[in-house]
Biopython code that builds the backbone (N, CA, C, O; Angstrom):
import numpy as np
from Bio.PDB.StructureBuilder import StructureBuilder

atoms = [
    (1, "UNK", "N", (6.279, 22.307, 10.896)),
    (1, "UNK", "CA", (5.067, 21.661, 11.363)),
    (1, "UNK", "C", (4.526, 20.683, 10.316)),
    (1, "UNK", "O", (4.222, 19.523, 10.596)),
    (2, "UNK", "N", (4.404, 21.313, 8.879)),
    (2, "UNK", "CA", (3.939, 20.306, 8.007)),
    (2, "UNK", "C", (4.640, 19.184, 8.014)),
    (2, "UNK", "O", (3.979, 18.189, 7.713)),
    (3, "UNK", "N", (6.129, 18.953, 8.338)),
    (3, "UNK", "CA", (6.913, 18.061, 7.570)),
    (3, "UNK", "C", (6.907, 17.044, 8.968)),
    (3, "UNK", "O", (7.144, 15.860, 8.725)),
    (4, "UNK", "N", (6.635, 17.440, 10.536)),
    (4, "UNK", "CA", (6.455, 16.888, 11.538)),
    (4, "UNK", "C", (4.996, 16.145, 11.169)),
    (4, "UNK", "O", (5.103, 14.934, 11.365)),
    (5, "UNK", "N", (3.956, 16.443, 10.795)),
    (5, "UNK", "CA", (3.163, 16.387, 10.549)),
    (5, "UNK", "C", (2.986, 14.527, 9.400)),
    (5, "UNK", "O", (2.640, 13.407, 9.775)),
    (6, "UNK", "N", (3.314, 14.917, 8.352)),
    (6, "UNK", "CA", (3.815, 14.170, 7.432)),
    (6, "UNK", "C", (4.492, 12.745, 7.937)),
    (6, "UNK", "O", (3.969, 11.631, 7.958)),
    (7, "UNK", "N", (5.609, 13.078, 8.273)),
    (7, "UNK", "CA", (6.289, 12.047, 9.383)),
    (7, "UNK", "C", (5.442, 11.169, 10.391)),
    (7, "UNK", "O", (5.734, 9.981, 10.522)),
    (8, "UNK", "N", (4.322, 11.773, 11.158)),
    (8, "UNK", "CA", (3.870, 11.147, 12.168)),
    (8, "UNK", "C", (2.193, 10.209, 11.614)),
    (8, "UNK", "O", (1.498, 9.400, 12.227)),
    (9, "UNK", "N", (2.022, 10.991, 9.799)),
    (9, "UNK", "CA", (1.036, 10.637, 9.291)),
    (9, "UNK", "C", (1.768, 8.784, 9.035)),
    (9, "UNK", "O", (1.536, 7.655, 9.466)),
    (10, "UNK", "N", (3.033, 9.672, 7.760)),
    (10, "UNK", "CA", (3.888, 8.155, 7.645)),
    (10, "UNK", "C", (4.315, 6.992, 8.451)),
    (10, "UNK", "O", (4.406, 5.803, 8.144)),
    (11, "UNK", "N", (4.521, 7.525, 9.395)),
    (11, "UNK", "CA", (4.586, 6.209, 10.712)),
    (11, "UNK", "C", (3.763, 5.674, 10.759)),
    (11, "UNK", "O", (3.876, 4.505, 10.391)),
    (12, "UNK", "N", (2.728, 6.034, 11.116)),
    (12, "UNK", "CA", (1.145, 5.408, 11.490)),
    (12, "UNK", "C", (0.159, 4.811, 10.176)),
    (12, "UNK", "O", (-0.723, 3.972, 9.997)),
    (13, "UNK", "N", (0.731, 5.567, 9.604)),
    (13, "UNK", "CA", (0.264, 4.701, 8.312)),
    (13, "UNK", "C", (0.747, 3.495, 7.785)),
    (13, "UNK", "O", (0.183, 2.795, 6.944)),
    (14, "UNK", "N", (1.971, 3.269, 8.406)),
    (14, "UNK", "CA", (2.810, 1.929, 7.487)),
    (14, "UNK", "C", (2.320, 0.590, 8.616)),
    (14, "UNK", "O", (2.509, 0.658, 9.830)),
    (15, "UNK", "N", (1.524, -0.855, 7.760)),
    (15, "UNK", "CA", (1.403, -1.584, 8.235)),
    (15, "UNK", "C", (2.062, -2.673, 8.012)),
    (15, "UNK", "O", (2.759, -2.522, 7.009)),
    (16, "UNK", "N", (2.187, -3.827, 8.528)),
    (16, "UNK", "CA", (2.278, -5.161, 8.035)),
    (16, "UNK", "C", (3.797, -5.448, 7.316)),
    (16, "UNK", "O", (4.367, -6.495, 7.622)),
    (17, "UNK", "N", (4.463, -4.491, 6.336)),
    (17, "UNK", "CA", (5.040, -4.213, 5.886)),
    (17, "UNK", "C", (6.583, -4.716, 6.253)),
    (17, "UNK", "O", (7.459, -3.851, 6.229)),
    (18, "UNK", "N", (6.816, -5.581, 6.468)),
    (18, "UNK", "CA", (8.334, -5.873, 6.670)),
    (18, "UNK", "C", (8.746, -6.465, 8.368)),
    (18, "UNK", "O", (9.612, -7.267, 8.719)),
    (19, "UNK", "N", (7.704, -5.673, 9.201)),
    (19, "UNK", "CA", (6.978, -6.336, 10.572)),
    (19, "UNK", "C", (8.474, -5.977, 11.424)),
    (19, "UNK", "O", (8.908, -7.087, 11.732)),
    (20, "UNK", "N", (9.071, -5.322, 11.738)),
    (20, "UNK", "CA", (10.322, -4.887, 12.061)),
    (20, "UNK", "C", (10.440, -5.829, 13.615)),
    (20, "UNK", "O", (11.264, -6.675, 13.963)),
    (21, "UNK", "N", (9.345, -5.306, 14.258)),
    (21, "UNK", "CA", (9.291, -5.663, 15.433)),
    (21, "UNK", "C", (8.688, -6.795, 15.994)),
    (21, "UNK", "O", (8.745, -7.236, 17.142)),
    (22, "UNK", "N", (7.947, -7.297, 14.737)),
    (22, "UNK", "CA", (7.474, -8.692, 15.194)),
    (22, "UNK", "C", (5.747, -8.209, 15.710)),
    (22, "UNK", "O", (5.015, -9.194, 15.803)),
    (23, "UNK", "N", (5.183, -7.098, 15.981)),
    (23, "UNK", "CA", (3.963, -6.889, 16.452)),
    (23, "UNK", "C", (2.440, -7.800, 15.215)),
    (23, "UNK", "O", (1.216, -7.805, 15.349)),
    (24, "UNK", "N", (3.136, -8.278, 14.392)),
    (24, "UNK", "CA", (1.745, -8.531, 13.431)),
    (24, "UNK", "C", (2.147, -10.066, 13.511)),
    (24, "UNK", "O", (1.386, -10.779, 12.856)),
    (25, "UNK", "N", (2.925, -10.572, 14.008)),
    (25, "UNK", "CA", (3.469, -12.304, 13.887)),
    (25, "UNK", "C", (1.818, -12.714, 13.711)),
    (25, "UNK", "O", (1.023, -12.901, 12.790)),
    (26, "UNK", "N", (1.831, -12.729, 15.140)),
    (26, "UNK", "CA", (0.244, -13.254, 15.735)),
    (26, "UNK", "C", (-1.201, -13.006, 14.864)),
    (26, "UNK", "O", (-2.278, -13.479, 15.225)),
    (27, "UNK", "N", (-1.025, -12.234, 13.737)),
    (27, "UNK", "CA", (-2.431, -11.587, 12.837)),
    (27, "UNK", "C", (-3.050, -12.826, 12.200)),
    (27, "UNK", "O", (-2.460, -13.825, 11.789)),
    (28, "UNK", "N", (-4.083, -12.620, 12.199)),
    (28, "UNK", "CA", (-4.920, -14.035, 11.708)),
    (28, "UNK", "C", (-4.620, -13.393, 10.103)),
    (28, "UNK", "O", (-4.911, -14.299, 9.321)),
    (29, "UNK", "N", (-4.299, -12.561, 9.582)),
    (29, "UNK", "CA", (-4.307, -11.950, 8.079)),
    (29, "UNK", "C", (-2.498, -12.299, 7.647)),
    (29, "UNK", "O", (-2.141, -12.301, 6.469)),
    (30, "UNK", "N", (-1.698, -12.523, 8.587)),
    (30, "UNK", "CA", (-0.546, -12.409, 8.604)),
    (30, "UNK", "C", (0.314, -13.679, 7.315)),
    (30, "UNK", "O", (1.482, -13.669, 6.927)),
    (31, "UNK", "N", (-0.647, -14.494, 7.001)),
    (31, "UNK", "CA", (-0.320, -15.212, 6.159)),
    (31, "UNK", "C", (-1.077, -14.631, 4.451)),
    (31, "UNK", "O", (-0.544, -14.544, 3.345)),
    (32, "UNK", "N", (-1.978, -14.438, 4.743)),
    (32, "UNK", "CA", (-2.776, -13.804, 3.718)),
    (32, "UNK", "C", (-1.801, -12.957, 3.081)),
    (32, "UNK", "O", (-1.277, -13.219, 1.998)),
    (33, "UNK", "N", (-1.427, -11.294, 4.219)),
    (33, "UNK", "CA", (-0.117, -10.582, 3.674)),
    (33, "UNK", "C", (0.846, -10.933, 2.948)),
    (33, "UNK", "O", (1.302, -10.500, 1.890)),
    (34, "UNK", "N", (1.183, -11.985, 3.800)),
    (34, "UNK", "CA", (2.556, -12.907, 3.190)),
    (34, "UNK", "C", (2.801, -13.129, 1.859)),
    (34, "UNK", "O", (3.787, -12.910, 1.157)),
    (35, "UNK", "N", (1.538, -13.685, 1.604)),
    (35, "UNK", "CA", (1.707, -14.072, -0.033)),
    (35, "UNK", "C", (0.908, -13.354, -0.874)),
    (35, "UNK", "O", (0.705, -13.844, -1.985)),
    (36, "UNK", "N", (0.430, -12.353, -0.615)),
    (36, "UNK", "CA", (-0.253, -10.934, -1.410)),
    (36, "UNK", "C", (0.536, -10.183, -2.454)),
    (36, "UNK", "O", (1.260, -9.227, -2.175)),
    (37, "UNK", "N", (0.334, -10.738, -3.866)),
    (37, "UNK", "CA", (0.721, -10.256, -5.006)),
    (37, "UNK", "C", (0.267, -9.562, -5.833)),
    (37, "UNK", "O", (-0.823, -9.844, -6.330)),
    (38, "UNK", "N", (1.199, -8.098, -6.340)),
    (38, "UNK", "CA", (0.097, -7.809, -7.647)),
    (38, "UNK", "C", (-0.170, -8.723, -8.600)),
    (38, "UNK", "O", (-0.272, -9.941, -8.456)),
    (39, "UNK", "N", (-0.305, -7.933, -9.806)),
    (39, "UNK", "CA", (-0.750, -9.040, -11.178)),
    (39, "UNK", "C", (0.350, -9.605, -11.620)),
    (39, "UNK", "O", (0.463, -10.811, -11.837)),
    (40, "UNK", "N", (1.523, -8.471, -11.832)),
    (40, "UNK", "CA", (2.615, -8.993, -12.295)),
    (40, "UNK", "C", (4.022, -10.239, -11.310)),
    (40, "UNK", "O", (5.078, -10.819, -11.567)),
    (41, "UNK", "N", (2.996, -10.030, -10.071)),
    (41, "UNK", "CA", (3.687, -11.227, -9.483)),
    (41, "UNK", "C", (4.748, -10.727, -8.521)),
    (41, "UNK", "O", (5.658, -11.393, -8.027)),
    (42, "UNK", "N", (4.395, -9.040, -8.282)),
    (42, "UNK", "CA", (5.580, -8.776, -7.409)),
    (42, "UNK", "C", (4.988, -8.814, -5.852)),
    (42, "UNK", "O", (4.011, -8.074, -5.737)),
    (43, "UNK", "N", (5.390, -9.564, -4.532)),
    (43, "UNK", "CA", (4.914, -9.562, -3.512)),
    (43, "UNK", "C", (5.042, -8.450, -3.122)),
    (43, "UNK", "O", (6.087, -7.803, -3.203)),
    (44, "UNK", "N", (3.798, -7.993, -2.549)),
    (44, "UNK", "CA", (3.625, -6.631, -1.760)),
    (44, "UNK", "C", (4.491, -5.976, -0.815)),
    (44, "UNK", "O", (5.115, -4.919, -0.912)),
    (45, "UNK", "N", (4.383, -7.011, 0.336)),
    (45, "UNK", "CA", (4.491, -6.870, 1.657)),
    (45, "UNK", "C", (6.319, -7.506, 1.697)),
    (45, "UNK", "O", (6.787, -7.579, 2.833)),
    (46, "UNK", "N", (6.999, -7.812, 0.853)),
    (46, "UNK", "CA", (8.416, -7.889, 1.143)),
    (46, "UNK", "C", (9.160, -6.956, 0.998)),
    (46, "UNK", "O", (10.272, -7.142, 1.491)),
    (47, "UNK", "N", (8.974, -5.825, 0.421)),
    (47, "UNK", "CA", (10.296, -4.925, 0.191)),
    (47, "UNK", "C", (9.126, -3.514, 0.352)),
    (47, "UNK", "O", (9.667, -2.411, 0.426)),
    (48, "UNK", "N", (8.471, -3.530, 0.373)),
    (48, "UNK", "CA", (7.642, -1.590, 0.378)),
    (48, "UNK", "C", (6.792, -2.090, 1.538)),
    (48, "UNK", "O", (6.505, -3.175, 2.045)),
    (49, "UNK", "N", (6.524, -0.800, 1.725)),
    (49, "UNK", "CA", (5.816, -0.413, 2.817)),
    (49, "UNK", "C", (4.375, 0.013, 2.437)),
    (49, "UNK", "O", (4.081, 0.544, 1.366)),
    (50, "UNK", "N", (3.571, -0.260, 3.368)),
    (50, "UNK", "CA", (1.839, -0.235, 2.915)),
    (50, "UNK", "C", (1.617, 0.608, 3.900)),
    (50, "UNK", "O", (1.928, 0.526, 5.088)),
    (51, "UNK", "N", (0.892, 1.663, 3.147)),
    (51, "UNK", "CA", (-0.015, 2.568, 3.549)),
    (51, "UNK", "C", (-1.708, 2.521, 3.396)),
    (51, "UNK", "O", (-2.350, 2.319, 2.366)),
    (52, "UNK", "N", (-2.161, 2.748, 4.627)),
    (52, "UNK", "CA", (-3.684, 2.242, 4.919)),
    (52, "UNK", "C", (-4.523, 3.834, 3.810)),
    (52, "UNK", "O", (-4.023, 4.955, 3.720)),
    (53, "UNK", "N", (-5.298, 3.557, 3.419)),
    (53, "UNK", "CA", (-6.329, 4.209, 3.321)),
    (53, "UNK", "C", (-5.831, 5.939, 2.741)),
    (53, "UNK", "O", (-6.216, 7.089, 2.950)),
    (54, "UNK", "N", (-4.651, 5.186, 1.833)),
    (54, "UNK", "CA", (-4.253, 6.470, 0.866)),
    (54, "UNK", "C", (-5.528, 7.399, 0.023)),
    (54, "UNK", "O", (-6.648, 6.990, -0.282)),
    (55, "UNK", "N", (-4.877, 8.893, -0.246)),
    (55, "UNK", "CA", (-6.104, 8.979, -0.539)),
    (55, "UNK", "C", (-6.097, 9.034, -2.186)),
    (55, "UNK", "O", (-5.417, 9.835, -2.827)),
    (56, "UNK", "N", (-7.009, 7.999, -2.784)),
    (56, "UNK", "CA", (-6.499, 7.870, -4.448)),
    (56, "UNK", "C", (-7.994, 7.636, -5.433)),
    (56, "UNK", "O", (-9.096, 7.246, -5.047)),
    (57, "UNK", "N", (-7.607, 7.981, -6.633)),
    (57, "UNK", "CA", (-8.820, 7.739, -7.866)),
    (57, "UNK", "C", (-8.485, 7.242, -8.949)),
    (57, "UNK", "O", (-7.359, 6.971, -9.366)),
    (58, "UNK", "N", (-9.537, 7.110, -9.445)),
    (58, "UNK", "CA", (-9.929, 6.425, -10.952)),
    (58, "UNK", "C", (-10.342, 7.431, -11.650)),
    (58, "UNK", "O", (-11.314, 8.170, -11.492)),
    (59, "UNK", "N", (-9.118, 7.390, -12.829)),
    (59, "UNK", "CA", (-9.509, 7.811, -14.045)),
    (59, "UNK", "C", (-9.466, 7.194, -15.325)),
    (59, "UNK", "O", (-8.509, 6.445, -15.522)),
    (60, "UNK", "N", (-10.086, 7.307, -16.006)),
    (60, "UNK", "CA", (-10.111, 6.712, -17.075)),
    (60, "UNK", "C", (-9.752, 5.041, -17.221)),
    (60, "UNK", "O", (-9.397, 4.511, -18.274)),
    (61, "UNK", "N", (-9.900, 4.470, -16.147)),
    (61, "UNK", "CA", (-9.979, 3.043, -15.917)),
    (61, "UNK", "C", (-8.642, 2.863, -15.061)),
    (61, "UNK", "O", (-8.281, 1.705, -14.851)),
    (62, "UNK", "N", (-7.992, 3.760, -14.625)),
    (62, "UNK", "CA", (-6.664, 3.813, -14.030)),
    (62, "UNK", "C", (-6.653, 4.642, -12.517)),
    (62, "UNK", "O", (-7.371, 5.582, -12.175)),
    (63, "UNK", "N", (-5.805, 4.093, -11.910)),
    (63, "UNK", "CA", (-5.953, 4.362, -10.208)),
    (63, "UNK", "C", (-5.053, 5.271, -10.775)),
    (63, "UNK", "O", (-4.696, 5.416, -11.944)),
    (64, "UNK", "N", (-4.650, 6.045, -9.417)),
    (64, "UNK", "CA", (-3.765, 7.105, -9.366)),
    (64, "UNK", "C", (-3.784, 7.236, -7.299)),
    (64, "UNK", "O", (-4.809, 7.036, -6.646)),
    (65, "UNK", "N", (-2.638, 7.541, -6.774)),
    (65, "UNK", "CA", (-2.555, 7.112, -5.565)),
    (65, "UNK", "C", (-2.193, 8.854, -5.165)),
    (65, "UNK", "O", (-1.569, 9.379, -6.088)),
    (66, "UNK", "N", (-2.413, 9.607, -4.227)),
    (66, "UNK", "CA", (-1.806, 10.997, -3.946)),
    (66, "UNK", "C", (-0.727, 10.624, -2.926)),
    (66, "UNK", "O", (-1.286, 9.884, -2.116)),
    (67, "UNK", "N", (0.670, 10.802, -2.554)),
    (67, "UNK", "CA", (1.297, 10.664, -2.158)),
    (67, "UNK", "C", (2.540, 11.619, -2.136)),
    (67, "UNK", "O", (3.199, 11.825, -3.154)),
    (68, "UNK", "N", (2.784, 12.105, -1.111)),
    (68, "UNK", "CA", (4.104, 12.819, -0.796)),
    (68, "UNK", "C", (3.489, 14.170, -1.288)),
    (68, "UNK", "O", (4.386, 15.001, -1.433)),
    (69, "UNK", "N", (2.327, 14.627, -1.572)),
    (69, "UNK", "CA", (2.187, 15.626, -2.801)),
    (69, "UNK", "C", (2.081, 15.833, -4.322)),
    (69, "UNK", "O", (2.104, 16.747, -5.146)),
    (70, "UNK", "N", (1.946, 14.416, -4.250)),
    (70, "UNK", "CA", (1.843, 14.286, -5.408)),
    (70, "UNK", "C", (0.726, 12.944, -6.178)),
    (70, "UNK", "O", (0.146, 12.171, -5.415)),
    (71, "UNK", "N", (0.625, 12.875, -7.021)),
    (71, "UNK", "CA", (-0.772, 12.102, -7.816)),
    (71, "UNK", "C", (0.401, 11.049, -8.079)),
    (71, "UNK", "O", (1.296, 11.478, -8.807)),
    (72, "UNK", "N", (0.518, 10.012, -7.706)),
    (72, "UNK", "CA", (1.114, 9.107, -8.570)),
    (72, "UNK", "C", (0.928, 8.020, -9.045)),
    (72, "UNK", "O", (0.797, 7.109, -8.228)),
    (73, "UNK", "N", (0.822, 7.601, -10.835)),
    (73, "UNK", "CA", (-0.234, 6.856, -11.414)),
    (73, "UNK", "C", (-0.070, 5.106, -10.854)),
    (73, "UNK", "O", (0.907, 4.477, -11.259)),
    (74, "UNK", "N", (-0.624, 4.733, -10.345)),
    (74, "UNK", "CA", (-0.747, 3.331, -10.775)),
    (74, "UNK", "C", (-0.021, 2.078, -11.193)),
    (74, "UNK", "O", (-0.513, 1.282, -10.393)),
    (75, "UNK", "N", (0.620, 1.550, -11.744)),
    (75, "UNK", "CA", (0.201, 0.607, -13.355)),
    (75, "UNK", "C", (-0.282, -0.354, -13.034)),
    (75, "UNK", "O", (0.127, -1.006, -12.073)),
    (76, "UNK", "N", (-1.532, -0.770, -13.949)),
    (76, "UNK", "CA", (-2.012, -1.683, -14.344)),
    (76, "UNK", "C", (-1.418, -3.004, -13.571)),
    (76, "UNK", "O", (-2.008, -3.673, -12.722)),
    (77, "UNK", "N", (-0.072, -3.207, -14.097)),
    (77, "UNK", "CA", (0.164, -4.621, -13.247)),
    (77, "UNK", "C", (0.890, -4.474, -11.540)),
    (77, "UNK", "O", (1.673, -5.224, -10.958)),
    (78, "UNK", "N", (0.230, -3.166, -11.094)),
    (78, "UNK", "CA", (0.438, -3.282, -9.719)),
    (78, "UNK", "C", (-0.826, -3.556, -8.624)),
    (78, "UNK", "O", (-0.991, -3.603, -7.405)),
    (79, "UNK", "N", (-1.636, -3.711, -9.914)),
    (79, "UNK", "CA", (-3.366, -4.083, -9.255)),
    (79, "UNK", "C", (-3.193, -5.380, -8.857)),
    (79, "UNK", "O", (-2.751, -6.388, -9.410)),
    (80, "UNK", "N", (-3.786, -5.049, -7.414)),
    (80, "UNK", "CA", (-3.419, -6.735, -6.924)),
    (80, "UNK", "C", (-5.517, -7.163, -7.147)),
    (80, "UNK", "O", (-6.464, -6.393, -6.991)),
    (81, "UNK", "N", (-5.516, -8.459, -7.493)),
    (81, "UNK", "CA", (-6.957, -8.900, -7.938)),
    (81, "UNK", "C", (-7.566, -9.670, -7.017)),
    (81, "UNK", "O", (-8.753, -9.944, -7.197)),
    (82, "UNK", "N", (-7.100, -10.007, -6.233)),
    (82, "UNK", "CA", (-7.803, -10.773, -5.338)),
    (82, "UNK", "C", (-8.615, -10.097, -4.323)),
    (82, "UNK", "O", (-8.588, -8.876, -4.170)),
    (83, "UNK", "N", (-9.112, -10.649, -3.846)),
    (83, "UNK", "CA", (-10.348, -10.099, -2.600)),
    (83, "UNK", "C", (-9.756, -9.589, -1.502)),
    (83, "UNK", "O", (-9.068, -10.358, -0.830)),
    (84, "UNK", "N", (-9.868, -8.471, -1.171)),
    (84, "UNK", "CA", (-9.694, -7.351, -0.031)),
    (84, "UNK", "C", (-9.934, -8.115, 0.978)),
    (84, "UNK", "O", (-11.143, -8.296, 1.120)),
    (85, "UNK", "N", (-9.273, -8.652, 1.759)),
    (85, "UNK", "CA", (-9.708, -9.270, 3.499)),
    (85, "UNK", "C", (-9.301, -8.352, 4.464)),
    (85, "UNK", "O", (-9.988, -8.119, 5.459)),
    (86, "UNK", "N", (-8.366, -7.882, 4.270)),
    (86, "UNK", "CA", (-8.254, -6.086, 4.970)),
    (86, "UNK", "C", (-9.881, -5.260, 5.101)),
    (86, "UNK", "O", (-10.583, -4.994, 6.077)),
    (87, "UNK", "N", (-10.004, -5.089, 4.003)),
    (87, "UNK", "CA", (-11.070, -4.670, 3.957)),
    (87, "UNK", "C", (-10.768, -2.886, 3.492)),
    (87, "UNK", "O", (-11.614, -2.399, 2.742)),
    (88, "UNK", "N", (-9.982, -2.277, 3.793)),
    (88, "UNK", "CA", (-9.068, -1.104, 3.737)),
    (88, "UNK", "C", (-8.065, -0.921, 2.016)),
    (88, "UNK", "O", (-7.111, -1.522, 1.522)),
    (89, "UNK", "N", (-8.683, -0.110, 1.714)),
    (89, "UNK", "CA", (-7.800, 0.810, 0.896)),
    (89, "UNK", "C", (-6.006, 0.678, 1.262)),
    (89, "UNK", "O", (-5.436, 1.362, 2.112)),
    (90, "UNK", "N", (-5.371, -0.331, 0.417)),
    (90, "UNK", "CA", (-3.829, 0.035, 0.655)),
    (90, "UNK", "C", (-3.207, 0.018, -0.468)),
    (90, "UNK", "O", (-3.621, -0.787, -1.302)),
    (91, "UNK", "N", (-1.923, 0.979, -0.860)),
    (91, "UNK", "CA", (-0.873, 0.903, -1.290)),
    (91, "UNK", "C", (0.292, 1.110, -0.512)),
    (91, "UNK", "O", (0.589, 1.807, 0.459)),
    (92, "UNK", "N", (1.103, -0.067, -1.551)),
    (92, "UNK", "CA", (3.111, -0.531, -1.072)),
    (92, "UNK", "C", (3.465, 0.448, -1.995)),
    (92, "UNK", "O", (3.180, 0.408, -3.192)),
    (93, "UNK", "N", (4.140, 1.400, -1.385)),
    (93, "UNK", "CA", (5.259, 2.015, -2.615)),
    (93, "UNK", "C", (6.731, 1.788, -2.028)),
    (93, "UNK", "O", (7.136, 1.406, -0.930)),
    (94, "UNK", "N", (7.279, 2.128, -3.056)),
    (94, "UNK", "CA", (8.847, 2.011, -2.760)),
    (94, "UNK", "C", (9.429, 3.374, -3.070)),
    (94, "UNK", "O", (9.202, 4.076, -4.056)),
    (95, "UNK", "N", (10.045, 3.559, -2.269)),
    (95, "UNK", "CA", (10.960, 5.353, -2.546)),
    (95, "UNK", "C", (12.491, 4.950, -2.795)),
    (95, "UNK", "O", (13.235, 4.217, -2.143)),
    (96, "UNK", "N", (12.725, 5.769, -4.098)),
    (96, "UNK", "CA", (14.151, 5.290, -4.626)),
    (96, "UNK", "C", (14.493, 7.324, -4.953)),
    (96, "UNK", "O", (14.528, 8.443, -4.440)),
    (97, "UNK", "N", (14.685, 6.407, -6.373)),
    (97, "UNK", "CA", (15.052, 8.269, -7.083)),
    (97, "UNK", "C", (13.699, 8.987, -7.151)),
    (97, "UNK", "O", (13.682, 10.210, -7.009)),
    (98, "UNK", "N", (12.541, 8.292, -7.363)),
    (98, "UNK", "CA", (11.459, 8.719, -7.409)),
    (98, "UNK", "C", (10.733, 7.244, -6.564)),
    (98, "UNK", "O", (11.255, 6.184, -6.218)),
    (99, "UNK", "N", (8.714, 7.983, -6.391)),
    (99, "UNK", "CA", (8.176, 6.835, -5.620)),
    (99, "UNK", "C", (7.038, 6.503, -6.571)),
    (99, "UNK", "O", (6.286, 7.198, -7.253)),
    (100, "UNK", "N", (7.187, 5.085, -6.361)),
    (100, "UNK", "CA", (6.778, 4.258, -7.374)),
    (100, "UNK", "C", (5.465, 3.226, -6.650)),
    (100, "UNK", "O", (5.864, 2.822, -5.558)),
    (101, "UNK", "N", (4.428, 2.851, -6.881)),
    (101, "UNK", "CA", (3.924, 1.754, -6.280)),
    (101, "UNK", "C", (3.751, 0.817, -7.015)),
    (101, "UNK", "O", (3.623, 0.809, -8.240)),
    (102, "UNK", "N", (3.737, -0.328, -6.009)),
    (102, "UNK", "CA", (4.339, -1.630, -5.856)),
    (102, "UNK", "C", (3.348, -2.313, -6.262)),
    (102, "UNK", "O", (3.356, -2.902, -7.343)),
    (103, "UNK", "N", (2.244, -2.320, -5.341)),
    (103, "UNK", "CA", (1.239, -2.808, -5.104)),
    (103, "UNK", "C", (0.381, -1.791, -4.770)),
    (103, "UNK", "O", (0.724, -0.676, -4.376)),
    (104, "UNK", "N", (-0.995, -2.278, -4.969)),
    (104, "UNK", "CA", (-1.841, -1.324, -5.092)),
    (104, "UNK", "C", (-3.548, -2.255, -5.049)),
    (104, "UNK", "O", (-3.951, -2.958, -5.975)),
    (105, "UNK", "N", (-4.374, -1.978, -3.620)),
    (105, "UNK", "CA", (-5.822, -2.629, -3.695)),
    (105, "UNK", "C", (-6.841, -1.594, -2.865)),
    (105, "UNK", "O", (-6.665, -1.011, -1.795)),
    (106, "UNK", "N", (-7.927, -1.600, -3.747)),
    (106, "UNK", "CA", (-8.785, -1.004, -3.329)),
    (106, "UNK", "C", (-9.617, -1.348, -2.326)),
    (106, "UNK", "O", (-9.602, -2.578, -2.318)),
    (107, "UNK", "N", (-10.332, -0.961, -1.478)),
    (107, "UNK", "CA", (-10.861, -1.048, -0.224)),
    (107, "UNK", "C", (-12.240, -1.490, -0.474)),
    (107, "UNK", "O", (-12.828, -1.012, -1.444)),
    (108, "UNK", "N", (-12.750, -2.235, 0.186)),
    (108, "UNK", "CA", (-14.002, -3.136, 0.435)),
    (108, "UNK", "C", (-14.973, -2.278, 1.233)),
    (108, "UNK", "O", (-16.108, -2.101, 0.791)),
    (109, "UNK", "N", (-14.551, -1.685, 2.496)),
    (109, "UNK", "CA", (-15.447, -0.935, 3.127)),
    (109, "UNK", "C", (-15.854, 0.709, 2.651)),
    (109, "UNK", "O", (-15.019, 1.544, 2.303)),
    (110, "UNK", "N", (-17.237, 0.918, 2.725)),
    (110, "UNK", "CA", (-17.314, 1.984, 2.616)),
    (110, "UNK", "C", (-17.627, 3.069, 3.647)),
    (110, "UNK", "O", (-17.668, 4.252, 3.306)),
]
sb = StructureBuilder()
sb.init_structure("model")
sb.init_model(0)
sb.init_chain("A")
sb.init_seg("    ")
for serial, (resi, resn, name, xyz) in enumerate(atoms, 1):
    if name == "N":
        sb.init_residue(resn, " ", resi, " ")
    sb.init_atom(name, np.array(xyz, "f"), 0.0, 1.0, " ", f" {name:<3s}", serial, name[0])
structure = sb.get_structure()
C-alpha cells in the first residue's frame, strides 16, 4: 500500500518536466520553464523531473528537500534565483545511484 501510494504521489507530482505528451505545449509559463536555471547554470526542466510542493527546510542558511524518505541537502548552486511565477514550491531531482537535486525554488504562495 505504501509503495502504491508513493507511486501515485510521484506521478501526480511530476510537472512540466520533459512534457512527454505534449499536455503543457500550450502553458503561458511554458517558455519561462524552458529556460529556468539554477545558479550554476544547469536547466531545470531538461533532464529531471519537478516535483510540486515538496515538503522541505532551512537550516542554517541551507534548504534540505524530504524525498523518497529521506532529507536530501540542497546545494547552494542548485538555488534557482529568479522570481517564482509558478508561484509553488518545486524541486528537479535526478535519480541515478543516489537522488540528487537539480534544481531547487522556493514557493511564493503561502
Amino acid at each position: 500500500m505504501l509503495k502504491t501510494s508513493l507511486l501515485i504521489f510521484l506521478i501526480t507530482s511530476v510537472v512540466w518536466a520533459r512534457d512527454p505528451d505534449g499536455r503543457y505545449e500550450n502553458s503561458p509559463l511554458k517558455p519561462w520553464f524552458d529556460q529556468l536555471k539554477s545558479s550554476r547554470g544547469d536547466l531545470c526542466c531538461s533532464v529531471a523531473d519537478g516535483i510540486v510542493d515538496p515538503e522541505w527546510r532551512s537550516q542554517d542558511g541551507h534548504y534540505q528537500v524530504f524525498i523518497e524518505g529521506n532529507w536530501i541537502d540542497v546545494p547552494d548552486s542548485a538555488v534557482v534565483k529568479e522570481p517564482n511565477r509558478l508561484g509553488r514550491t518545486m524541486a528537479w531531482i535526478v535519480r541515478g545511484e543516489r537522488v540528487w537535486i537539480r534544481c531547487f525554488m522556493v514557493g511564493t504562495l503561502t
